[in-house]
N, C-alpha and C positions, 0 to 999 in steps of 0.2 A: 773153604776157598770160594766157593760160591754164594756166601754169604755176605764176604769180601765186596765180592763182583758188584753185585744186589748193590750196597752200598755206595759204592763208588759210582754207580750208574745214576741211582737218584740222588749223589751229591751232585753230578755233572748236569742232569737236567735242569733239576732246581737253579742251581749256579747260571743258567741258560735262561732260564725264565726271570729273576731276579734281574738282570742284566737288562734284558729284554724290556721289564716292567719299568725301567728307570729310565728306557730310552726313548718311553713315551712322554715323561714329564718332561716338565718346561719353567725355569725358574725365573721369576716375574718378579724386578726390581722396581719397587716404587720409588718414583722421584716425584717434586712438588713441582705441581705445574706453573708454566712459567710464562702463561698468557694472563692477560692485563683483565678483569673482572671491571666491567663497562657498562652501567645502569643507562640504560636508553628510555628518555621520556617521551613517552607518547604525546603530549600535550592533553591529554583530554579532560583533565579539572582547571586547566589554566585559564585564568579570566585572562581578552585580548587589552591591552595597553596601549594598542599604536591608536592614534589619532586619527588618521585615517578610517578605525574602523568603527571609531565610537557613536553612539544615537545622539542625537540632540540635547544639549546641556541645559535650555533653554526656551521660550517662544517667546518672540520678542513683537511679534503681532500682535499681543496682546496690549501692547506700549502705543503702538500709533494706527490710530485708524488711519483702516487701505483709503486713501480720497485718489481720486483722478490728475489733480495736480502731482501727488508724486511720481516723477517719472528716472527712469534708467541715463543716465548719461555715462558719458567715456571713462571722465574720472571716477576712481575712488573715495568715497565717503565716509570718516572715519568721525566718531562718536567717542571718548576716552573719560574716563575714572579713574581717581590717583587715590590712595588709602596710604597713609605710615603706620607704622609700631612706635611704638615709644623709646626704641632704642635710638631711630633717624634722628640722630641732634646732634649737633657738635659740641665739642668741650677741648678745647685746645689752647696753649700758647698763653692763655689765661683769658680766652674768648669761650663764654658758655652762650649758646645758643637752642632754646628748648625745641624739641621735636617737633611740635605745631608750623611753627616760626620759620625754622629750615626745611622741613618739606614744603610747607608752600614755596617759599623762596625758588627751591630747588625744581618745583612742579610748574611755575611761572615759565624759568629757562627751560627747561626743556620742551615745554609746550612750544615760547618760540623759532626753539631752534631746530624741533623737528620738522622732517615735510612731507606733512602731510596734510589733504583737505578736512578740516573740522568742520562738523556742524555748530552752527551758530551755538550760544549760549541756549534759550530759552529750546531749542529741541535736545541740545546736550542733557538737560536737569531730565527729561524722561528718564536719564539712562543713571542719573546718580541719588539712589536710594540705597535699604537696606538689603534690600532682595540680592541688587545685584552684588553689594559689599559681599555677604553674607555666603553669597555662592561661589564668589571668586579671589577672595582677598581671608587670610589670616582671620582666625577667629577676635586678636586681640587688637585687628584693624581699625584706625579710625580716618574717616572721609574727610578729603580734600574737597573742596569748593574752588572747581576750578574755573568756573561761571564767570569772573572777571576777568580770565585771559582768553575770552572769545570773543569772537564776533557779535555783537548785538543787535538784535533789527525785532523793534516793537512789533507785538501783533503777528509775527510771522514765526510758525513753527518750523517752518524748511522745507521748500517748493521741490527738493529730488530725495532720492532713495537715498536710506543712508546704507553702506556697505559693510562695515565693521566695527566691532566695539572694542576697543584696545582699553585692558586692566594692568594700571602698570600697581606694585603693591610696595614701595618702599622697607624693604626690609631693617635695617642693619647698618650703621654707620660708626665705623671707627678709625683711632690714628695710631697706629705704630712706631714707637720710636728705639732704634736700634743702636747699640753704641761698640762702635767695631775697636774697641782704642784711640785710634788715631783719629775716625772720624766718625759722622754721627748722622742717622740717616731719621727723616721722617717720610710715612708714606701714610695715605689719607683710604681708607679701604670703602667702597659702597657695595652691600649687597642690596641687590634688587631681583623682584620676580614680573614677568608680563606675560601677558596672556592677547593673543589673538582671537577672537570671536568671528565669528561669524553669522552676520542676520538674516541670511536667508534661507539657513538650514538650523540654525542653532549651535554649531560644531566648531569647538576651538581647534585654530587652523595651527596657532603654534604656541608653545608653552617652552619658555626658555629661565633658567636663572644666570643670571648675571654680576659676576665680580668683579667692581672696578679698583685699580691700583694710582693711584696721582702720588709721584714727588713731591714733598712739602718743601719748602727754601728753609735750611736751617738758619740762615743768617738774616733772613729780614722775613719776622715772624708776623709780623704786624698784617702782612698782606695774602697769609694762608687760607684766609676764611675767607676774601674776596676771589681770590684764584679758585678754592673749589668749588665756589657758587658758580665763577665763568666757565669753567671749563671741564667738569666732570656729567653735566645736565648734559652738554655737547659728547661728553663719551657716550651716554648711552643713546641720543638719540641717531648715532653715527651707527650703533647697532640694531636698532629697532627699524631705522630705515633701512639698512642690508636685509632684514629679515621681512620686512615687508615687500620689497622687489622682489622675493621669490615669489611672493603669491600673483605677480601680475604676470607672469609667465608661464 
C-alpha cells in the first residue's frame, strides 16, 4: 500500500513539473517577411554628369590673343560650327540630294534665320578646325564651311568679345512614309545634336538632341525638298533661340 502511495506521489509531481516545463515554452511561427528589401546608393563612385558642375572642356585663349581692342559690350556674341554625317542627305520623291550639298543648304538657312549675333567670317575660321570638330561633333563628322554666310570685313578679326561657341552636329536625316489604307502619310524626320560653349570658362552651357518631324504634301511631291530646306532650318533655329534665352537670364 505504501508503495502504491510512493508511486502515485511521484507520478503526480512529475505530471506537475512536466506541465510546468511546457508552460515556459513559447511556440515561434515563422512567416516570410514582408517588407520591401531597398538598396540605397550612396553615390560615392558616381562620376557627376550635370553641366553645371563639370571643369572646363576647353581654353579658347589660346585661339585669340587678349588685345585691348577686345572689349565686353551688352550683346551676346556668338561663334558657330556646323559638322554632318553622311547620313544628312535627302533621297526622296525621286530627288537624291548628297549629304555635303544638303547640310550646307540646310546650314546656310538656318544660319540666316537664327538670331543671333555672329562673329564675322575671318574671326569665325579661328573656331573651325579639327580640334574643335574633334572634341565636339561625332567622330565620323565632316566640317561645314560656313565662312560664306557671314559677315565679311578684310583685315579685321573682331573689335568685341566673342561669348559663345554654338556646335550644331547634323546627325540623321530621313522620310517616312506610312500607308494607313485609305491614306498615305509622308513625314520628313531631322536629327540633330548642339552644343552650347562657353568662352569664358570653357564650360558647355547646354547640350541638347533634337528631333524634328515636317508633313510632306503627298500630292504635289515636286515641292517637298524646297519646303524642307524652308522651313525645317526654321524649326530648329526656333529652338536653339528658346534655349539661348535661357542663358540671358
Amino acid at each position: 500500500m505504501k508503495l502504491l502511495f510512493v508511486l502515485f506521489i511521484s507520478l503526480f509531481l512529475n505530471s506537475n513539473l512536466f506541465a510546468s516545463n511546457l508552460s515556459q515554452k513559447k511556440i515561434i511561427k515563422l512567416k516570410p517577411s514582408e517588407d520591401n528589401f531597398e538598396l540605397i546608393d550612396l553615390g560615392q563612385n558616381v562620376i557627376n554628369s550635370n553641366l553645371d558642375d563639370q571643369k572646363a572642356v576647353f581654353d579658347s585663349s589660346s585661339l585669340i590673343e587678349k588685345k585691348p581692342i577686345l572689349v565686353k559690350d551688352k550683346d551676346k556674341d556668338f561663334a558657330i560650327v556646323l559638322s554632318f554625317r553622311k547620313n544628312f542627305g535627302y533621297l526622296s520623291d525621286g530627288v537624291s540630294v548628297d549629304a555635303k550639298e544638303f547640310s550646307t543648304l540646310f546650314s546656310k538657312r538656318l544660319i540666316n534665320d537664327l538670331k543671333l549675333n555672329f562673329a564675322n567670317s575671318i574671326a569665325n575660321n579661328l573656331y573651325q578646325n579639327s580640334k574643335i570638330l574633334s572634341r565636339f561633333s561625332p567622330k565620323d563628322a565632316k566640317m561645314i564651311n560656313v565662312s560664306p554666310f557671314l559677315m565679311h570685313e578684310k583685315n579685321k578679326i573682331y573689335t568685341k568679345s566673342i561669348d559663345y561657341l554654338i556646335v550644331i552636329n547634323l546627325d540623321d536625316f530621313y522620310v517616312i512614309t506610312t500607308n494607313y489604307f485609305i491614306t498615305l502619310t509622308k513625314d520628313a524626320v531631322a536629327k540633330i545634336n548642339f552644343k552650347i560653349i562657353s568662352l569664358d570658362n570653357g564650360k558647355i552651357l547646354k547640350a541638347k538632341n533634337v528631333k524634328l518631324n515636317f508633313a510632306l504634301d503627298v500630292k504635289n511631291l515636286s515641292k517637298n525638298y524646297q519646303n524642307v530646306i524652308d522651313e525645317m532650318p526654321k524649326m530648329l533655329s526656333e529652338v536653339i533661340d528658346k534655349e539661348v534665352k535661357t542663358l540671358m537670364h
